[in-house]
C-alpha positions in Angstrom: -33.6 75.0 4.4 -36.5 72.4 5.0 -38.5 73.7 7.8 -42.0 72.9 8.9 -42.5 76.8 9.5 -41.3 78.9 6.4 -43.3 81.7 5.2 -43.2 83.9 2.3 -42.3 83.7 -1.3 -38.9 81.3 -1.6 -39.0 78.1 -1.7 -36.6 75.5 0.3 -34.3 76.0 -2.6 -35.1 79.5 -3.1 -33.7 80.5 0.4 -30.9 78.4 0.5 -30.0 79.5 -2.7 -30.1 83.2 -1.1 -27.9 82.4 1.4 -25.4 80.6 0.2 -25.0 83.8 -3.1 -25.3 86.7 -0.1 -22.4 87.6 0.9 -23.3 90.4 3.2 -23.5 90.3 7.4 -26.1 88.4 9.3 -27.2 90.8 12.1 -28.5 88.8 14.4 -30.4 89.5 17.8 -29.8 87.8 21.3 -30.7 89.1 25.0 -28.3 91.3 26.2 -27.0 90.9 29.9 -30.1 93.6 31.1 -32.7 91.4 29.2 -33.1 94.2 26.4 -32.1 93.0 22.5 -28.4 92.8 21.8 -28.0 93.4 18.0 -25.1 92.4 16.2 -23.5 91.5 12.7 -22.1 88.5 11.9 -20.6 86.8 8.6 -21.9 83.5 8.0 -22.1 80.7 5.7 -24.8 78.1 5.3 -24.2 74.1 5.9 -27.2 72.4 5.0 -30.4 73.7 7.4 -27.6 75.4 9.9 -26.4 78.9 9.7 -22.2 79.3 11.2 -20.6 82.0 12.4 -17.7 82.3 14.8 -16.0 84.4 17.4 -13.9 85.0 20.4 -15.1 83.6 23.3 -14.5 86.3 25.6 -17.0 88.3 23.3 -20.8 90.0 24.8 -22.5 87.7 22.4 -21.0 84.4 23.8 -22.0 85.4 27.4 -25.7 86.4 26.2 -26.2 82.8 24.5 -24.8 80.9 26.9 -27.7 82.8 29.7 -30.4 82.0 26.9 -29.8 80.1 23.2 -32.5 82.0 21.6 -31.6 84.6 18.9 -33.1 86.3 15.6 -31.8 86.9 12.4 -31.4 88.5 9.2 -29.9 88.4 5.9 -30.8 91.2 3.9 -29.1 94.0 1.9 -29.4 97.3 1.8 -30.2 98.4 -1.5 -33.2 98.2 -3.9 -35.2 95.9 -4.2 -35.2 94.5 -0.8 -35.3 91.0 -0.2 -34.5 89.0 2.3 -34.6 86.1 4.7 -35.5 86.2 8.8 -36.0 83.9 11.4 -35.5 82.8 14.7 -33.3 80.2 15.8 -31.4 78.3 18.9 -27.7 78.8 19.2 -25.2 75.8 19.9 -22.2 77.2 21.2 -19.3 75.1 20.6 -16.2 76.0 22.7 -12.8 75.7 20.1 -14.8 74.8 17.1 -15.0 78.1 15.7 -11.3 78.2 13.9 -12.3 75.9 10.3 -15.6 78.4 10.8 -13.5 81.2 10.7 -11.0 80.0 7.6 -14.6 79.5 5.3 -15.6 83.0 6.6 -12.6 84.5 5.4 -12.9 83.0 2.1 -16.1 83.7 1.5 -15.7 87.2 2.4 -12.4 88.5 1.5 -11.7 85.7 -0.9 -9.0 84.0 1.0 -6.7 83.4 4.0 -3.4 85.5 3.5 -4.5 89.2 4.0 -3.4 91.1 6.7 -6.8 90.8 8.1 -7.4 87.0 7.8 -4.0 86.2 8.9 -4.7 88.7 12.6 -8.1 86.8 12.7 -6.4 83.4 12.1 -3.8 84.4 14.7 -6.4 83.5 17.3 -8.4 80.8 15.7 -7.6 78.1 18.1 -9.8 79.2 20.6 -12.4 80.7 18.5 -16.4 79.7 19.6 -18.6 78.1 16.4 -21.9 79.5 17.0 -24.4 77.1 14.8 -27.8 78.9 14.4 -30.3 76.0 13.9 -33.7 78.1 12.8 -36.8 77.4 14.2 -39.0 79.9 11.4 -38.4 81.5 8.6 -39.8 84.3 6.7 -38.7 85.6 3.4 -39.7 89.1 1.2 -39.3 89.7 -2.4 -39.9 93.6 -3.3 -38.1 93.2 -6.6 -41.4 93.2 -8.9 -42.9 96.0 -6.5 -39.5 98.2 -6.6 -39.0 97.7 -10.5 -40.0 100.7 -12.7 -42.4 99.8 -15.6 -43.8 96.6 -13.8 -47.4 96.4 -13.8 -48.0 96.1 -9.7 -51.9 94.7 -10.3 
């Protein structure tokens, strides 16, 4: 990611190397229909400083960007030593866009498009929304030499 505004101990390459080997859920945060935090998990994958995701259009999360583009996000794991990437970001919503989203999804996360799962997901893929998270700041964390027994942490 080349931003202007990244904090923290990754590099560029260092994050988008992070994102593009984590294959675990985004959550992400948007403003719900009452104006309090919507949080959600999303798979993604990385194409070049954008983050995609997809999904249906008739979903809470389409309906909450469309009112206001702005969002947060995180890519982090849940087991030691925590690292991650955050941020916040504008959402382009792009109406039927969302389907060759949805195919790389699948790959990436169940390794492929003929499951039972993919193929129900595909069924409706022609009408899926591409959300494309353009971020705005970043901030990374490393705990790995803090979390790692025998380290010295001087």
């Amino acid at each position: 990611m080349n931003l202007d505004n990244l904090r923290g101990p990754f590099s560029p390459d260092e994050v988008d190397a992070f994102l593009d080997r984590s294959v675990i859920p985004m959550r992400l945060a948007a403003v719900g229909p009452q104006g309090w935090p919507l949080i959600l998990s999303l798979w993604f994958v990385r194409q070049g400083d954008e983050l995609l995701a997809a999904t249906r259009p008739t979903s809470t999360l389409v309906a909450c960007l469309k009112d206001n583009p702005k969002c947060g996000f995180e890519i982090a794991g849940d087991e030691p030593p925590y690292r991650g990437v955050r941020g916040r970001a504008s959402v382009v919503l792009e109406d039927r866009a969302g389907g060759p989203v949805l195919e790389r999804l699948l790959t990436r996360y169940l390794g492929g498009t003929s499951g039972p799962l993919a193929k129900k997901l595909l069924a409706h893929a022609d009408d899926e929304v591409c959300l494309r998270l353009r971020p705005l700041s970043l901030v990374s964390w490393d705990f790995t030499r803090r979390m790692t027994p025998g380290v010295d942490q001087a």
